[in-house]
N, C-alpha and C positions, 0 to 999 in steps of 0.2 A: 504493500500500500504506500511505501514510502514514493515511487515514481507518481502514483496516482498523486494523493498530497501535492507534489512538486509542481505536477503539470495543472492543478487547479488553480493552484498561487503564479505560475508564470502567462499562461493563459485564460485569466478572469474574466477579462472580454468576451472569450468565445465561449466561454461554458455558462457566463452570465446573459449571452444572448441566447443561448440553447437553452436555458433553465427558466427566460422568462417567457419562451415559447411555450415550452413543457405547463408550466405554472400558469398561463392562459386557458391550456387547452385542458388541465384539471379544474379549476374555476370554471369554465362553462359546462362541461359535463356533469359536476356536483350541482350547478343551476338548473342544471336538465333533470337531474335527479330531482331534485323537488320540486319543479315544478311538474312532473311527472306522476312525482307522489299526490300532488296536490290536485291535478287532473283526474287524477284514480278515487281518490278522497270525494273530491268534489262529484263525481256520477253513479259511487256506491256505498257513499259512508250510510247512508240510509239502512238498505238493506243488512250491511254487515252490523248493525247494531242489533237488530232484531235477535232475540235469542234461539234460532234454533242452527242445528247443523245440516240439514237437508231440506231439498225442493223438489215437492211431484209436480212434473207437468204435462198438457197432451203430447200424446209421441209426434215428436217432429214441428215439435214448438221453437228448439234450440236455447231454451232456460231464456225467454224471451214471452214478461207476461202477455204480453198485449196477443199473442199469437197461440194462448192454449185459454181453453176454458174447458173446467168441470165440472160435476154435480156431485149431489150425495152417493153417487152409486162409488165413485171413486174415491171417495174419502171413506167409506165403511171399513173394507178391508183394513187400511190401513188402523183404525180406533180395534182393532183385532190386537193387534203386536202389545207382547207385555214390554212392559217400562218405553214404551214410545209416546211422545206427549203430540198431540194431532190437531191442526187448526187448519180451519180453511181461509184462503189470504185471497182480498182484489185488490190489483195494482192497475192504475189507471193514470191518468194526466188530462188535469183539469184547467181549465182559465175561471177567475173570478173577479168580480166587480164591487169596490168597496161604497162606501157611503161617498164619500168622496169624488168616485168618477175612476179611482184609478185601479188598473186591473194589477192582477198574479196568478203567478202560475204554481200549481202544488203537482207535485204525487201523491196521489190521496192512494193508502193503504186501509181497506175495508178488512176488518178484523172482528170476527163475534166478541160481544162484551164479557165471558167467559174463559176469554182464551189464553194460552198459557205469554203469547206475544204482546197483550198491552199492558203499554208502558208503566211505570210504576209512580204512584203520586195524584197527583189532580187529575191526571188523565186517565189514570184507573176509575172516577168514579164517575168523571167526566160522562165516560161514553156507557154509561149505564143509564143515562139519564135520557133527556129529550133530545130527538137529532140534532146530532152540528158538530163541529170541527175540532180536534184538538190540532194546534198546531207546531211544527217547530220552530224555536228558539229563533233561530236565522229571523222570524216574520217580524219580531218586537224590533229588528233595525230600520221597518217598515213604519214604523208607531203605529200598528196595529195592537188592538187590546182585548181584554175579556168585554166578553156582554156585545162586539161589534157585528152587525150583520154583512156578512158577502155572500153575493149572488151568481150564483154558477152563469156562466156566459153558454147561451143557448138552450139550458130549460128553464133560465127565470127562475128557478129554485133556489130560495134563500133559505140560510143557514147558518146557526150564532156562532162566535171563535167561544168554546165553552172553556178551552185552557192552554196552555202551551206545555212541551215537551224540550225532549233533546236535539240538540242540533243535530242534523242529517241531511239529505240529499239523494237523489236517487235520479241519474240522468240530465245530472243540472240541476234539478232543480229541486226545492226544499220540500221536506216530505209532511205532510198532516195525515193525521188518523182520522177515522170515523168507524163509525158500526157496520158491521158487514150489509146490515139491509138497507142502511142510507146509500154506502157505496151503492148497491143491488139498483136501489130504486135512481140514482143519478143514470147509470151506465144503460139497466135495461127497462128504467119504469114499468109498468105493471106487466112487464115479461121475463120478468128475473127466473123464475122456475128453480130458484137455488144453486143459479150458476154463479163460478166465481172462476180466480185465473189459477190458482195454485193449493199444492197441499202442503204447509210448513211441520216439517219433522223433527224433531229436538229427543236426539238418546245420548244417554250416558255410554252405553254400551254397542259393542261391537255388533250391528243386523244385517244380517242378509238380505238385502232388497230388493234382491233380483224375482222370487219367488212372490211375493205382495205384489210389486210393482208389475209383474204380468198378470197377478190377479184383476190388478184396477186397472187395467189399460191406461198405464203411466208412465214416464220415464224417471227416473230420481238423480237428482242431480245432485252435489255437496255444495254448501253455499257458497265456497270458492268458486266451482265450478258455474255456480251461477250467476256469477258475476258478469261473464261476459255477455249475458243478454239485456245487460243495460246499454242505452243507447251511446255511441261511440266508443264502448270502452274498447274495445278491442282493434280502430283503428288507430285512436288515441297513443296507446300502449305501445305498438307495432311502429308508428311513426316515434314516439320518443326515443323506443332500443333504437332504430335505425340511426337515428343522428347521434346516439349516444355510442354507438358502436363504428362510425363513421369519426367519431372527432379520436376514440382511440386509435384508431387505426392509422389516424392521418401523424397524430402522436408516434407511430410507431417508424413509419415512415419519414419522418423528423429528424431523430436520433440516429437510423441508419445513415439518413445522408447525410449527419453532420460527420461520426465517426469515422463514413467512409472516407469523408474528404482531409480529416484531422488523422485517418490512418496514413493516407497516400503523404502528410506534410511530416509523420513521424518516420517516415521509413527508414532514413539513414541511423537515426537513434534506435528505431527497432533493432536494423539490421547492426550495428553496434551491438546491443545486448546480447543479442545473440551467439555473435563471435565471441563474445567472453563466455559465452555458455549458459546464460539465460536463455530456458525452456520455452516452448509454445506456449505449454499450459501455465506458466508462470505470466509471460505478457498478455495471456487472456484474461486469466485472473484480475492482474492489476487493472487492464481495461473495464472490466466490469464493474470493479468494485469505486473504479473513478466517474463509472455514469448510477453506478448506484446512487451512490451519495448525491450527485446532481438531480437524479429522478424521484428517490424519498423528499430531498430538502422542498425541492420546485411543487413535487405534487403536492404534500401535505398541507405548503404556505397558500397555494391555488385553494385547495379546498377550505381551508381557514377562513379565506379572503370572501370564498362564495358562503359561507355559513354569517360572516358575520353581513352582508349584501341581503341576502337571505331575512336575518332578523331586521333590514330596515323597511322590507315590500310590505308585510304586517298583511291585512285583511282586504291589501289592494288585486290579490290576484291568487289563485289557486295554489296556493305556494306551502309544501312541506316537506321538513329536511328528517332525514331517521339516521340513527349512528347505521345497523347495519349499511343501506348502498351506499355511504358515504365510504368506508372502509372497502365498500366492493370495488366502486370508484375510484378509488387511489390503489388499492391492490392490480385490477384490471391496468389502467394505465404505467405504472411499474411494470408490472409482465410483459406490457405489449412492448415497449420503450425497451427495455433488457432483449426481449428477443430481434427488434429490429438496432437494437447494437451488436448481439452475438451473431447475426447472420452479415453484419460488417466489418467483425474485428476478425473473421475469418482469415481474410486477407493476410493477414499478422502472422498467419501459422505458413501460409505461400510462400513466405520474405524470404529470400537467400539472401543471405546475409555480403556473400561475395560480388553478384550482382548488384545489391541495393547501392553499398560502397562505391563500387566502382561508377556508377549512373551519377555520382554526387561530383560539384563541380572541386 
């Protein structure tokens, strides 16, 4: 490490313009990372707060409520299974009209008053009572209140905010409760017949679904898994990795060409070491361990830089940062950066020491 050292201190320049490259390109990737989270956040925190671990839905729905509907024939089976907790869920999207004039938009989750999924608190007895809305938290940044009416846009159905809840979201946009037959009677008025979109599942233990789930001609999905049938999550997601995988890569490609070029200017001191008898795997080592330190200091200070950026956006944008991808983030880009210098310091081990010499003026 002592050449490594040497060659940091003599050419600060060039490994401080390579480390503030590096150090760019980890700051925007950790930016991407929460705002990534914050996208993902912002189209399913809704649902992930609900408490169960599974979702039945019609086959070939793709965990996408708007595109399955059930009945009691499909929910029976499943009220069969011991220690399995069974509710039937509608998920919908609705616009409303306040007193005021001015409209919102919810995901209204229809939920039996019963059921093992509502919320805990005011909203528990809330929706035991006369129809109307519990809503979430997000809405009071609206100066919406208890006791307010809003009017469903396009059946003129009004409907009191009876309480508010926890924050959430589901597809954009902020999620309210109601009673499964409010839901019923907004979606299908006096044609509900006891349809709804989904079967929420909640076990402690390990069940085989497979067997139920062709009882009730259903597919069961894990709530992960269902995740992806909220609206954009999954181009969302797909366009983040991609840019996110695209700025390491470019990272990676970076480092080769500095190295390659910082190898072709070392060659006559390679080729020196070596005539005294400095090994290959000796000058690879040192090269390594001289873009290491350049690529821990750079990414780390990058990511630092974008956390503390990060706590300045606040509530202006879908923005959140987690230790895990942050640590994945800076590991990834280390790896990538190492491997396109080990695929450049190659060269180092090609050097004839006798040719390199003799090429020098």
């Amino acid at each position: 490490m002592f050449l490594a050292l040497r060659d940091l201190k003599f050419a600060r320049g060039r490994f401080a313009l390579v480390g503030l490259v590096i150090g760019l390109v980890a700051l925007m990737a950790t930016l991407l990372s929460g705002l990534a989270n914050g996208l993902v956040d912002d189209g399913i925190s809704g649902l992930r707060a609900l408490p169960l671990t599974h979702l039945a839905f019609q086959p070939g729905a793709d965990s996408t409520f708007s595109r399955s509907t059930l009945t009691e024939t499909n929910l029976k089976p499943y009220e069969k299974v011991d220690g399995l907790d069974v509710s039937a869920i509608g998920v919908s999207f609705f616009n409303a009209k306040r007193e005021n004039g001015s409209t919102i938009d919810m995901a209204l989750f229809g939920i039996p008053e019963d059921s093992f999924l509502v919320p805990d608190g005011e909203a528990s007895e809330a929706l035991k009572g006369q129809p109307g809305l519990v809503l979430s938290d997000d809405f009071k940044k609206e100066g919406i209140k208890v006791d307010d009416m809003l009017t469903v846009i396009g059946l003129d159905q009004k409907l009191p905010v009876l309480g508010f809840t926890y924050s959430g979201s589901y597809g954009h946009v902020p999620i309210a409760f109601a009673s499964l037959e409010t839901w019923q009677n907004l979606l299908y008025g006096d044609n509900a017949k006891g349809r709804f979109s989904a079967v929420a599942l909640h076990s402690k233990d390990d069940i085989d679904f497979a067997s139920v789930a062709k009882t009730s001609d259903t597919e069961v999905k894990t709530k992960e898994a269902a995740f992806v049938g909220s609206p954009g999550y999954s181009g969302e997601t797909s366009t983040m990795s991609l840019i996110q995988n695209f700025l390491l890569l470019i990272s990676a490609l970076i480092v080769g060409a500095f190295f390659t070029v910082w190898t072709v200017q070392r060659a006559s001191q390679i080729a020196l070491l070596k005539a005294l008898g400095a090994s290959s795997s000796y000058v690879v080592r040192d090269a390594l361990g001289q873009m290491g330190i350049v690529l821990v200091s750079t990414a780390v200070f990058g990511s630092l830089t974008a956390v503390g950026i990060g706590s300045l956006i606040g509530g202006n944008a879908p923005f959140r940062l987690a230790v895990f991808p942050i640590l994945t983030t800076i590991g990834l880009l280390i790896l990538f950066g190492m491997i396109g210098c080990l695929i450049a310091v190659r060269r180092i081990t090609s050097v004839d020491p006798i040719v390199a010499l003799r090429s020098q003026p």
